[in-house]
N, C-alpha and C positions, 0 to 999 in steps of 0.2 A: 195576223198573229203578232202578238207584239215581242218586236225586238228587247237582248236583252238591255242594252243602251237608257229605250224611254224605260222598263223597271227600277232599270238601277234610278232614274232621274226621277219618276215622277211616282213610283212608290217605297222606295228605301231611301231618298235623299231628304222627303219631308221627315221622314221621323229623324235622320240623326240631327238634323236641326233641331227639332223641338224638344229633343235630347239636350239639346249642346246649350240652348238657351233656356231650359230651365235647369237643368242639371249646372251651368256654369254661371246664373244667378244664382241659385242658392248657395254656390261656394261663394261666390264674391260676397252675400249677403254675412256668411257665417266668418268668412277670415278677412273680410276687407271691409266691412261694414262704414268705419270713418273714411273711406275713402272713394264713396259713391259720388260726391259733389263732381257735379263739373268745372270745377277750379275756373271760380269767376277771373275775369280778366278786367273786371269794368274799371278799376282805376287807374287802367296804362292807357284805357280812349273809351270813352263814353259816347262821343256824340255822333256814330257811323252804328253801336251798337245798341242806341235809343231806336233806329229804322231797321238794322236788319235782324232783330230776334223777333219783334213783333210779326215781321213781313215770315220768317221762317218757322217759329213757332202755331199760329195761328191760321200759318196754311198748313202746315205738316198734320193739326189736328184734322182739316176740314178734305186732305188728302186721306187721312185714315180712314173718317167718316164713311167718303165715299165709297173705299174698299170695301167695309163692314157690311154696308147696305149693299151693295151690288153684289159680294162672295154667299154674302149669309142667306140673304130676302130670296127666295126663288121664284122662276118666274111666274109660276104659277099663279101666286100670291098678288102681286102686283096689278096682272090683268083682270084677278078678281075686283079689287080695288078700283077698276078701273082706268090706270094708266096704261095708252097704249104705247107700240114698241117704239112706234115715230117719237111721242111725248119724253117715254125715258129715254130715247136715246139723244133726244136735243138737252136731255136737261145735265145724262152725262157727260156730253163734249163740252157744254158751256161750262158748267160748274169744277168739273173736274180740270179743264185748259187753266178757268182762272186761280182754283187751289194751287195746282202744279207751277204755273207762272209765280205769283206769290212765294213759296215753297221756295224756287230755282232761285229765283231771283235775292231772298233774302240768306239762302249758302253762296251765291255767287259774293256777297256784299261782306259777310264773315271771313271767307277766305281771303277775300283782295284786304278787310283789315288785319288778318293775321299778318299777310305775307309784307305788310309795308308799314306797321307798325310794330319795333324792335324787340320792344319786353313782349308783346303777346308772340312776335315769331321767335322769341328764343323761349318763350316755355311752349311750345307745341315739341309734342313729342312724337316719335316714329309714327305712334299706335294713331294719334290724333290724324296724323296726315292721310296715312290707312283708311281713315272712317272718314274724311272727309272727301276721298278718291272715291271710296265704294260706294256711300250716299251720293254723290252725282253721278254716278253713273246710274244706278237705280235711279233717281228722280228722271234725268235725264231719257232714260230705257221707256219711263213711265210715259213721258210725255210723246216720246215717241208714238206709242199705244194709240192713245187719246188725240192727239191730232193729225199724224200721219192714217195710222190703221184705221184707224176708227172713225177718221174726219175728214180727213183730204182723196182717200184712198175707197170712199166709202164705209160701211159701216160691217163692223163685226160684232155678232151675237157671243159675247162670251160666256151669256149665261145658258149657254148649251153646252159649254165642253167646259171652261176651265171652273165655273161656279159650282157644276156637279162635283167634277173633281175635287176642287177643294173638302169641299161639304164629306164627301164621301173620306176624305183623308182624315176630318175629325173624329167619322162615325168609325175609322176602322176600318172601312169598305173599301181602298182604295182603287180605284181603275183607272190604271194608265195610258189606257188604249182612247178614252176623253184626249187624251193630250197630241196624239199624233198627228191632228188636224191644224194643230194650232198655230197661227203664225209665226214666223220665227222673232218677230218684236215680244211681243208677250211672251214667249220661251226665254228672252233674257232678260227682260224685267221680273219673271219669278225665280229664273234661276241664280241673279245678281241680288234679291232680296233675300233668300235664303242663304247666302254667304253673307251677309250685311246679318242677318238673324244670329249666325253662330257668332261675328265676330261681336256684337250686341255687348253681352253680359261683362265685357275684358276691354270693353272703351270706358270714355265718357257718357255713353250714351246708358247707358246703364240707369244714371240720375232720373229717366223719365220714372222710373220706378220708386222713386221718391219722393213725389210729386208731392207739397202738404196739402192732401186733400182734407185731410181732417180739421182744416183747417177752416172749412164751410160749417162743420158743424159743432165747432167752440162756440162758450157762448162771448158775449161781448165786454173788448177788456175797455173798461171805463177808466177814461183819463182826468181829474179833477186838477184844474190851476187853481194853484194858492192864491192866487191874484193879493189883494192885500190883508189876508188872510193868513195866518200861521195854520201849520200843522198840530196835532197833539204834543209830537213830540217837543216840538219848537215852544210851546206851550207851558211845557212843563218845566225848560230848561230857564225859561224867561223868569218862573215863577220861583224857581232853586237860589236864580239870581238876587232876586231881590231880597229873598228874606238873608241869602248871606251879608247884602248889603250894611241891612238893616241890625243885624246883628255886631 
């Protein structure tokens, strides 16, 4: 029977989260609108935050990736497909170790330039510190998962307890009794990403939401050099010239 603990956890905690982060996007969106930016810092150091966004941006994407596919895909799906458990589960630990690495590695490299470069540590703010304590520890919780649980310790099927669960948390369905098996590393990687989820909407982090995607499907802005060529306008001024000359 499940206690009321894992309900309160793992069927009323997902919704006030997803309560919290879109009900507390859409207010940011509607009273905060200019102030979604993540307040560049590139002009106080550039050259520590040329290697660590790429290194943290571009593993954060390929950390989510892997979430998507492993929460959403069920396994059913896959073994149709053909992959078996041995296959996904080598391709989880490699891919997901080296995402995570990447990821850790380029918050570890932002923080150490906040914390030792003056103008960027004196505009970080409370809220900032907040998020970047709670994202390491999620990353950190994560990788836990992924190469202790999952790697060193042997392998766990998550897509027996926590990928239903999820799935069944979108459909409505939720059953928390999926959860009561579950290791206590993955119980704080989801329950340190659902506190990182509310505080979302009320950081910086917010900006991923304004990402210019629209900006793949502009069409293309055409640059023309004058090279030794006049403009019309130049053209025309040149032409106003002379005949006052001549007059």
């Amino acid at each position: 029977m499940t206690s009321p603990l894992d309900l309160l956890l793992w069927a009323v905690l997902p919704y006030v989260t997803i309560a919290v982060l879109v009900g507390g996007t859409l207010w940011r969106f509607r009273y905060d609108r200019f102030g979604l930016s993540t307040r560049s810092s590139q002009l106080h150091e550039s050259r520590l935050l040329r290697t660590a966004s790429p290194l943290f941006h571009f593993g954060l994407l390929f950390v989510a990736a892997g979430h998507v596919f492993g929460l959403l895909v069920p396994k059913s799906l896959t073994s149709f497909l053909g992959v078996s458990e041995e296959m996904y589960h080598l391709g989880a630990l490699v891919m997901g170790a080296l995402a995570g690495c990447a990821t850790v590695a380029g918050l570890a490299i932002l923080m150490w330039r906040r914390w030792r470069t003056p103008a960027v540590r004196g505009a970080t703010t409370r809220n900032d510190r907040l998020t970047y304590v709670l994202l390491g520890v999620v990353l950190l919780a994560g990788m836990s998962t992924t190469v202790l649980t999952n790697g060193v310790m042997g392998k766990y099927d998550y897509r027996e307890t926590i990928s239903p669960w999820f799935r069944g948390i979108l459909l409505l369905q939720p059953d928390p009794a999926l959860m009561e098996s579950v290791p206590l590393t993955y119980k704080a990687h989801i329950l340190g990403a659902m506190a990182l989820f509310c505080l979302w909407p009320f950081s910086r982090l917010v900006h991923a939401f304004t990402a210019p995607v629209q900006y793949l499907l502009r069409p293309y802005v055409v640059y023309r050099s004058r090279g030794e060529g006049l403009g019309t306008r130049e053209l025309g001024a040149r032409e106003r010239r002379r005949e006052r000359q001549g007059l």
